[in-house]
Backbone bond lengths (Angstrom), bond angles and torsions (degrees), N, CA, C in turn:
res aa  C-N    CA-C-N  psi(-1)  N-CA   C-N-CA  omega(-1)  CA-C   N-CA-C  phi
1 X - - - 1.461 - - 1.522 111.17 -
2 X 1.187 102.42 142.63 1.450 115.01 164.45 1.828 127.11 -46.67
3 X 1.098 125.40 110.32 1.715 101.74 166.66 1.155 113.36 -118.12
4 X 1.526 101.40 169.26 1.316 96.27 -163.45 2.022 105.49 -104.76
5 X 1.455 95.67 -179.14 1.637 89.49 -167.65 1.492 97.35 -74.40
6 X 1.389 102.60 -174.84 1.580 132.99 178.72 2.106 100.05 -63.25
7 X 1.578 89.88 -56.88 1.842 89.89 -176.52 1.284 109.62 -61.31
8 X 1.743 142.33 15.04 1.537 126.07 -154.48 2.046 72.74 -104.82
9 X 1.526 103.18 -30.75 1.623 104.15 -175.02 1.309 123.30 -39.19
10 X 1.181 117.89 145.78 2.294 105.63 144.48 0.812 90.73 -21.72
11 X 1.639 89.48 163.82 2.193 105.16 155.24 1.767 87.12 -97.98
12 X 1.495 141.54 0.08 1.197 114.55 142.19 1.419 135.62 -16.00
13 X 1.720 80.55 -82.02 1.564 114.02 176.18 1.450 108.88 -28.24
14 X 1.627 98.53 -77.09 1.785 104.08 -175.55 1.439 131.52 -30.76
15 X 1.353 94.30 -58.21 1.783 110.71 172.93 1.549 122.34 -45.92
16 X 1.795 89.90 -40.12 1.632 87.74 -159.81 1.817 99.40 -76.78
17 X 1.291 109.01 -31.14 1.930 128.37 -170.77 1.809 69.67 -75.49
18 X 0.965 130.56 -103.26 1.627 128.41 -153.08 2.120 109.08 -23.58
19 X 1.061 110.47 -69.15 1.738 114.65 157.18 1.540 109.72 -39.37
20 X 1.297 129.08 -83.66 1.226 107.13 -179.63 1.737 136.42 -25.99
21 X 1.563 92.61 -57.46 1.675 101.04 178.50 1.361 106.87 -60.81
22 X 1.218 132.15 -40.53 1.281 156.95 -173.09 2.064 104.37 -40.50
23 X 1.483 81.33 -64.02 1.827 101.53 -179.52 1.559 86.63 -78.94
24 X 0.885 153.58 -0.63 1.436 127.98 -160.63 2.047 101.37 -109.47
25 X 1.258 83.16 -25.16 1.760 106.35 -167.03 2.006 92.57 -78.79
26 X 1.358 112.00 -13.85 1.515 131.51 -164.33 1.284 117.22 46.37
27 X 1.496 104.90 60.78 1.499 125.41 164.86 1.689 115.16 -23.17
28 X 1.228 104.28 -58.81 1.529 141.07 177.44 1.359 115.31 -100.50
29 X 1.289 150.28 112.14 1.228 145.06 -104.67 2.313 70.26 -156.20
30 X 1.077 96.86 -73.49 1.512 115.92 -171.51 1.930 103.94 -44.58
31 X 1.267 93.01 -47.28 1.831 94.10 -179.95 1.392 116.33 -15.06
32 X 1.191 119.93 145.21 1.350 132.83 173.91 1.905 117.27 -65.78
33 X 1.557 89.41 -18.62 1.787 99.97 -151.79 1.906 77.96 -123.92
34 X 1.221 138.97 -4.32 1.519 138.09 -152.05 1.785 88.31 -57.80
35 X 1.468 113.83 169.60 1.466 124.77 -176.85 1.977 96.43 -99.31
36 X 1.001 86.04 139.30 1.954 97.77 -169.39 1.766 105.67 -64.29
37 X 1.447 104.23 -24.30 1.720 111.03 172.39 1.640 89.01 -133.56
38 X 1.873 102.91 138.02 1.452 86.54 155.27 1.146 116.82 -102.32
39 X 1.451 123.75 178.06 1.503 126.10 -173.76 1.410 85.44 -75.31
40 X 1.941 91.55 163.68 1.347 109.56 161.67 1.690 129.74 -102.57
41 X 1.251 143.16 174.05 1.367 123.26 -135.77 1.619 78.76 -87.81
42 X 1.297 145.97 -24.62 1.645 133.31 177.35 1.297 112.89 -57.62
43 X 1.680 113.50 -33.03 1.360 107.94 -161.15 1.780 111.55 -98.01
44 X 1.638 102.47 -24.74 1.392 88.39 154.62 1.388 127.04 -97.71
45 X 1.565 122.96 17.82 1.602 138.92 146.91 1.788 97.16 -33.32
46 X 1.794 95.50 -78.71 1.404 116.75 167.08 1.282 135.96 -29.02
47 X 1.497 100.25 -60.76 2.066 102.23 172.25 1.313 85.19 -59.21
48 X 1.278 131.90 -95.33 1.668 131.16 -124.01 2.048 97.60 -54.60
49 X 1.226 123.13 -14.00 1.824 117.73 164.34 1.205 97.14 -72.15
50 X 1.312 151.48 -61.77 1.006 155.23 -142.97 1.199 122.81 -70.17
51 X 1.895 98.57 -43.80 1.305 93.75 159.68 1.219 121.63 -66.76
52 X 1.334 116.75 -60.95 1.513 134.83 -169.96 1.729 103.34 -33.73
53 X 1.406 112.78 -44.40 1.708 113.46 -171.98 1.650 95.90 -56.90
54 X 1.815 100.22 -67.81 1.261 108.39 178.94 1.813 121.01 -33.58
55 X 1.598 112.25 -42.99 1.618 91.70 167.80 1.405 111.87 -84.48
56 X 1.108 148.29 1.19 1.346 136.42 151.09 1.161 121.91 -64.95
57 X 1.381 124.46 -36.30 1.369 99.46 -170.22 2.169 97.07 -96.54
58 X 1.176 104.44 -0.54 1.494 100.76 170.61 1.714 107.80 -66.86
59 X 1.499 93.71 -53.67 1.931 110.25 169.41 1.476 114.13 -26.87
60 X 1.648 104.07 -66.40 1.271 121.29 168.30 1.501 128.92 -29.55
61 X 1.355 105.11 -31.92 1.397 105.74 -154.06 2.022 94.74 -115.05
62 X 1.277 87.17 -23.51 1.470 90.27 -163.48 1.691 112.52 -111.24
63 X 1.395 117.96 18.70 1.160 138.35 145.06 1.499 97.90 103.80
64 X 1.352 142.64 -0.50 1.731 145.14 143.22 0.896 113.22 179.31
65 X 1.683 116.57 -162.65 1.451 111.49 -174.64 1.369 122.26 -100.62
66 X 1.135 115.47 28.07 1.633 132.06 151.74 1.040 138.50 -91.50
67 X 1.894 98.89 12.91 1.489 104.00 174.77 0.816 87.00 -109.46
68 X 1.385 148.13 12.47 1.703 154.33 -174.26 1.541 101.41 -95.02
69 X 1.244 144.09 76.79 1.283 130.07 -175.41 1.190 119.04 -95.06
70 X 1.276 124.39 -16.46 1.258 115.75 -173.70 1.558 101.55 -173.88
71 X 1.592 135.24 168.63 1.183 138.46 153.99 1.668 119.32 -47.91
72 X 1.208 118.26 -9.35 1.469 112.84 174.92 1.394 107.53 -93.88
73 X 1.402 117.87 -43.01 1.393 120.87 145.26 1.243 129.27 -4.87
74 X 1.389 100.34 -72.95 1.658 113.44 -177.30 1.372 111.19 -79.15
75 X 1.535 137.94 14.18 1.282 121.99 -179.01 1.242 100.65 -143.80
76 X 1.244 126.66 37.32 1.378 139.31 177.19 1.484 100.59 -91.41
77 X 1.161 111.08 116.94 1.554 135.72 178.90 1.645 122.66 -24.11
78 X 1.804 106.26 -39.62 1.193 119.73 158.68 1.480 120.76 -87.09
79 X 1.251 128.56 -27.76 1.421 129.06 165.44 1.731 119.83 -57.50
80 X 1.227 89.48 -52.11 1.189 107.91 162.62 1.831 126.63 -42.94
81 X 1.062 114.75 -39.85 1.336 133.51 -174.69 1.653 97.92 -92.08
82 X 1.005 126.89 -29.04 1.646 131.02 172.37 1.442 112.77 -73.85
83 X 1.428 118.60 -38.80 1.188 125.41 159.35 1.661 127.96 -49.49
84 X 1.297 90.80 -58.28 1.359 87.23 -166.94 1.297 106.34 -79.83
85 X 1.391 135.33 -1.02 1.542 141.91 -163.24 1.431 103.07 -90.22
86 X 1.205 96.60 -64.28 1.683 113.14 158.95 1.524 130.47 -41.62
87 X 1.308 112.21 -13.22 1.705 120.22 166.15 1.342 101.04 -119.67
88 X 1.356 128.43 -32.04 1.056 83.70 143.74 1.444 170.65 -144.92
89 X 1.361 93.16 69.67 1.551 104.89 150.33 1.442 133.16 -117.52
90 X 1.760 97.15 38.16 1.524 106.40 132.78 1.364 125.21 -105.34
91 X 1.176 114.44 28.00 1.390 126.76 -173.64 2.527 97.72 -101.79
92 X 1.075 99.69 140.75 1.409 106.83 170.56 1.683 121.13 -41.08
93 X 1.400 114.20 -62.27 1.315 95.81 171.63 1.514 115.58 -127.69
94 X 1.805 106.67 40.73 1.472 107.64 164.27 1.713 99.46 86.57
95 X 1.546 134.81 6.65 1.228 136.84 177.61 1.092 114.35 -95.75
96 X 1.684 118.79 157.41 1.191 104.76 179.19 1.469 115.26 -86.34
97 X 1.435 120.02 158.78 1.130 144.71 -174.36 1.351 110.15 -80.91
98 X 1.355 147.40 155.68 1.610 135.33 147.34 1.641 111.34 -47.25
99 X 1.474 98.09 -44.38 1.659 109.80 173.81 2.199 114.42 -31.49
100 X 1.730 86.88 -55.80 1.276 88.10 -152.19 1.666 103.92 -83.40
101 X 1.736 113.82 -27.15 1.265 125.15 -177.09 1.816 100.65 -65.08
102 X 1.336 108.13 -35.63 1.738 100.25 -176.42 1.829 104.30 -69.03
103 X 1.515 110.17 -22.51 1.718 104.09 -159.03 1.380 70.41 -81.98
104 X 1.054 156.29 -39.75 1.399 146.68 -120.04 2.077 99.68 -98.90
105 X 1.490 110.05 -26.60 1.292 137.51 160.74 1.322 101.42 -53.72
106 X 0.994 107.27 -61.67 1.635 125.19 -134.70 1.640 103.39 -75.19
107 X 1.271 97.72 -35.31 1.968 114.97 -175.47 1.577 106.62 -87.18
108 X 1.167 113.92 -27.48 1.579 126.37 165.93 2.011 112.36 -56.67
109 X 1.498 82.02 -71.69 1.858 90.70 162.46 1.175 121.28 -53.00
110 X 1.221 110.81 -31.94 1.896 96.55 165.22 1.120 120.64 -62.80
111 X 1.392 122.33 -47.39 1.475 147.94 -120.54 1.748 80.90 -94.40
112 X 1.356 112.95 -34.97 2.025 114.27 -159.21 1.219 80.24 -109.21
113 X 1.651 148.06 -98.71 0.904 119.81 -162.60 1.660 146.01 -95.83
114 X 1.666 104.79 31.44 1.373 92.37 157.80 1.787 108.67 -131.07
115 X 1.262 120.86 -19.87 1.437 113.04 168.28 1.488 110.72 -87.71
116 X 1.283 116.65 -13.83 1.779 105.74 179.95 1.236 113.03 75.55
117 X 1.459 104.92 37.58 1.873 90.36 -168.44 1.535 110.82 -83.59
118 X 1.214 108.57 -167.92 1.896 102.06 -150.94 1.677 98.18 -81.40
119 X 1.192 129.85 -174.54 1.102 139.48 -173.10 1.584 101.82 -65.28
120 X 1.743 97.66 -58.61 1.522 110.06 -166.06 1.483 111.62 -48.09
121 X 1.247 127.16 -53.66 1.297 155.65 140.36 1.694 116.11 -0.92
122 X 1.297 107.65 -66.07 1.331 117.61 167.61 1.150 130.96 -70.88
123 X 1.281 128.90 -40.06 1.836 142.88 127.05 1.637 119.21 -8.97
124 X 1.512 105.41 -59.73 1.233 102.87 160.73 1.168 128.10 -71.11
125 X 1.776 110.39 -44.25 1.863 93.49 168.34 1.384 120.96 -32.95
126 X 1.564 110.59 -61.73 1.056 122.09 -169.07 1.497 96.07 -49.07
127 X 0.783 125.72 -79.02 2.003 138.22 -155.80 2.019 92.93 -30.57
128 X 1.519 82.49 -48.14 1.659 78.79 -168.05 1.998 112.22 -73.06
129 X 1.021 98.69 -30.34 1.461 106.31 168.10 1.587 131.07 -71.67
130 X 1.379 108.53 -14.07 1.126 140.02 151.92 1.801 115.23 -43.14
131 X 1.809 93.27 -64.54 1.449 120.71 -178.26 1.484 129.02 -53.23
132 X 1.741 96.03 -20.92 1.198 113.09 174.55 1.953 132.08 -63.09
133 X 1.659 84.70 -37.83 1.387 109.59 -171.97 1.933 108.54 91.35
134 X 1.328 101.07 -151.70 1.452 93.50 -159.92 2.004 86.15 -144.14
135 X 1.274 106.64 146.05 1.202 118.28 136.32 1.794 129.39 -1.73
136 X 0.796 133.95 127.08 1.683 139.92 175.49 1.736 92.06 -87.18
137 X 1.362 114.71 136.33 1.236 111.39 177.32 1.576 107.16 -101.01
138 X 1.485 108.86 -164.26 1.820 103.83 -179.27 1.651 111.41 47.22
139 X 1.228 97.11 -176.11 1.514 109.13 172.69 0.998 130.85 -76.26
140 X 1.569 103.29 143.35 1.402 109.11 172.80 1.493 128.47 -72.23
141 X 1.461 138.52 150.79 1.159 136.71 173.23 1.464 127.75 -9.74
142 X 1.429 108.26 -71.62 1.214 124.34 151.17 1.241 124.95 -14.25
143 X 1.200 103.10 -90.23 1.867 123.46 175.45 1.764 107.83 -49.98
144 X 0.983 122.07 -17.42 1.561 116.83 -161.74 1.488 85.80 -102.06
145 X 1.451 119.59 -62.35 1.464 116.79 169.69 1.896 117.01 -38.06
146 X 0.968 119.15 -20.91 1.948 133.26 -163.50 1.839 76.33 -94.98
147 X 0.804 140.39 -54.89 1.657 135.77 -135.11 1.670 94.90 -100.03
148 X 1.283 101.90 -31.60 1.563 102.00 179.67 1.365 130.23 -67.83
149 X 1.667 101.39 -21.80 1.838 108.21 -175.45 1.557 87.84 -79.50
150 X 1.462 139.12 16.78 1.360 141.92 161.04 1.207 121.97 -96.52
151 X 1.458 126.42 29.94 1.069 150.97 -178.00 1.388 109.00 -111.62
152 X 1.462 112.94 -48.30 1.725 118.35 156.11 1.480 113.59 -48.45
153 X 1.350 138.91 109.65 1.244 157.79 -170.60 1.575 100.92 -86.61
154 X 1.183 119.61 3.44 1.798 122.91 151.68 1.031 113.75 -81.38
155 X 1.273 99.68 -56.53 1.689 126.28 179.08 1.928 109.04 -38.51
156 X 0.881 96.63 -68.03 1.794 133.33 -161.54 1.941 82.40 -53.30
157 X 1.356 106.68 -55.74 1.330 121.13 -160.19 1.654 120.10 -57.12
158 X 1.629 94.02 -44.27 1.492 109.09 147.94 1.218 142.13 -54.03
159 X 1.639 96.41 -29.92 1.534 92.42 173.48 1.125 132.01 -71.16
160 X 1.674 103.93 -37.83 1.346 121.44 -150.97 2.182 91.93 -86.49
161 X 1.473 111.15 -22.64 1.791 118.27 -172.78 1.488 80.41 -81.75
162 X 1.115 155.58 -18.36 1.799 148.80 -164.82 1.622 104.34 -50.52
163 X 0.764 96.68 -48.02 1.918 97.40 -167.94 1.700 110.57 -71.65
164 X 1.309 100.86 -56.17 1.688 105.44 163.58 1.409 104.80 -37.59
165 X 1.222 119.65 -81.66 1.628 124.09 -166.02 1.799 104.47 -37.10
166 X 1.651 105.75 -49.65 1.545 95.93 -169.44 1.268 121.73 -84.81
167 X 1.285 109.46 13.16 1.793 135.56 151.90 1.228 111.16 -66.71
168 X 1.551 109.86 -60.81 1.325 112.06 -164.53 1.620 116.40 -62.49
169 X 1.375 105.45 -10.80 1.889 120.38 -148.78 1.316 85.25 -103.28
């Protein structure tokens, strides 16, 4: 699906996603409320899509982006659940994605530490983030298949003489 940009938002919206990332990047290092690591400029590259998808497909569902008012908006326990329902089933067989399990993080972490939402609230994030499942750890297929032609002890032998040779060259 299509989403739409950050400007289709309120200027609510904007401010509050612009402040958030803002504190998250640890603008303010000293703050009382500051983040214990700040993100780095890739990872709030990342949040600020995440959100932005996340208010589109809330938009989507909830008739534009003026039902998008703010970051508390978007992490409301039932909004939340519209979101992620709604991706996924643009997903192939209705599973979650890494995509959707990280936004599914990501709206939780807002939800506790930048809107303060209530306990009950966060319980359910969690519950529903829970629902998602988790990540596959180790390697992927791919990569495990790539590491294995390193099992050939010719192979292996080459790899490890590689740097010499591109010295020698």
């Amino acid at each position: 699906p299509s989403h739409l940009p950050l400007s289709a938002f309120p200027v609510s919206f904007q401010r509050d996603a612009a402040a958030y990332l803002k504190w998250a990047a640890g603008a303010d290092p000293f703050a009382s409320d500051a983040p214990l690591l700040p993100l780095k400029p890739s990872t709030l590259r990342l949040r600020s899509n995440q959100l932005r998808i996340a208010a589109s497909m809330l938009a989507q569902q909830r008739g534009g982006p003026d039902a998008v008012r703010d970051l508390a908006t978007l992490v409301e326990p039932d909004h939340v659940k519209v979101i992620l329902t709604a991706l996924l089933e643009t997903t192939r067989d209705r599973r979650p994605t890494s995509f959707i399990r990280g936004l599914g993080m990501v709206l939780r972490a807002v939800a506790q530490h930048w809107v303060k939402s209530t306990s009950a609230d966060i319980d359910e994030l969690t519950r529903i983030q829970r629902k998602l499942g988790s990540d596959r750890t180790g390697l992927t297929d791919k990569n495990r298949a790539l590491v294995r032609q390193f099992d050939d002890q010719r192979l292996l032998g080459q790899l490890l003489a590689l740097p010499d040779a591109l010295r020698k060259r």
